[in-house]
N, C-alpha and C positions, 0 to 999 in steps of 0.2 A: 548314323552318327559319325563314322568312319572318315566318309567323304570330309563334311567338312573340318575335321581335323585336318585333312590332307591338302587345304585350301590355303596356299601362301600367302601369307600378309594381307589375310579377310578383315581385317577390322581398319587397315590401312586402305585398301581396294574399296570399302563400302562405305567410305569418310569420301575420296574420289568420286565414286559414285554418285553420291550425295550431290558434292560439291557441281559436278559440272550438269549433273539435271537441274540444280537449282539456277547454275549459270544459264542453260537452256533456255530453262521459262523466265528468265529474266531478260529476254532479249537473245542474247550472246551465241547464237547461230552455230559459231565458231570452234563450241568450246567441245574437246574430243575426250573420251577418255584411253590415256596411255594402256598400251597392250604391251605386256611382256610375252615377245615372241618365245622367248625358253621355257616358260612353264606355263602350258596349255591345259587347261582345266577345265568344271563347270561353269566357274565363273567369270570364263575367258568369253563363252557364247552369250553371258549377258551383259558383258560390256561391250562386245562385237555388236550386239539387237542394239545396243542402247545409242553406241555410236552412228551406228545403220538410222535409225530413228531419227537423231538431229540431222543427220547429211541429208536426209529425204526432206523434212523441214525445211533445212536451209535452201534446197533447190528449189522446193513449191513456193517458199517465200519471197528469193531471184525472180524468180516466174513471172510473179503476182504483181508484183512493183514493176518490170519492165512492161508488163501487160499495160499496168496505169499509168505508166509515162508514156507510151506510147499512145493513149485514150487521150490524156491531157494533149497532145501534139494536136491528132485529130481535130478535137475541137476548139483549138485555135483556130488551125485553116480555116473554120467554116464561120 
């Protein structure tokens, strides 16, 4: 129980949280959650995963769309 007493602005952090997985799946690729570099904690590593999570997202999503524009071009030509 310790720890997370010792978790800075956990109820502010997991309102953020919240907020930019919900912006996630709502589309918004984009949306990061802010890391305070001066106070490294546990729940520094699940906003780092969480952040890690959308960036891989957003790249496979890049991917996927340039994959099918480049399909659509194809089947023009022919």
């Amino acid at each position: 129980m310790n720890q997370v007493k010792s978790i800075k602005n956990l109820g502010r952090r997991l309102e953020m949280m919240e907020r930019v997985i919900s912006d996630a799946a709502g589309g918004n690729l984009y949306a990061r959650i802010p890391l305070d570099r001066t106070n490294f904690d546990r729940l520094t590593v699940v906003e780092i995963g969480i952040n890690l999570i959308i960036s891989d997202l957003e790249t496979e999503t890049s991917s996927m769309l340039n994959m099918a524009e480049q399909l659509m071009e194809l089947s023009k030509e022919k």
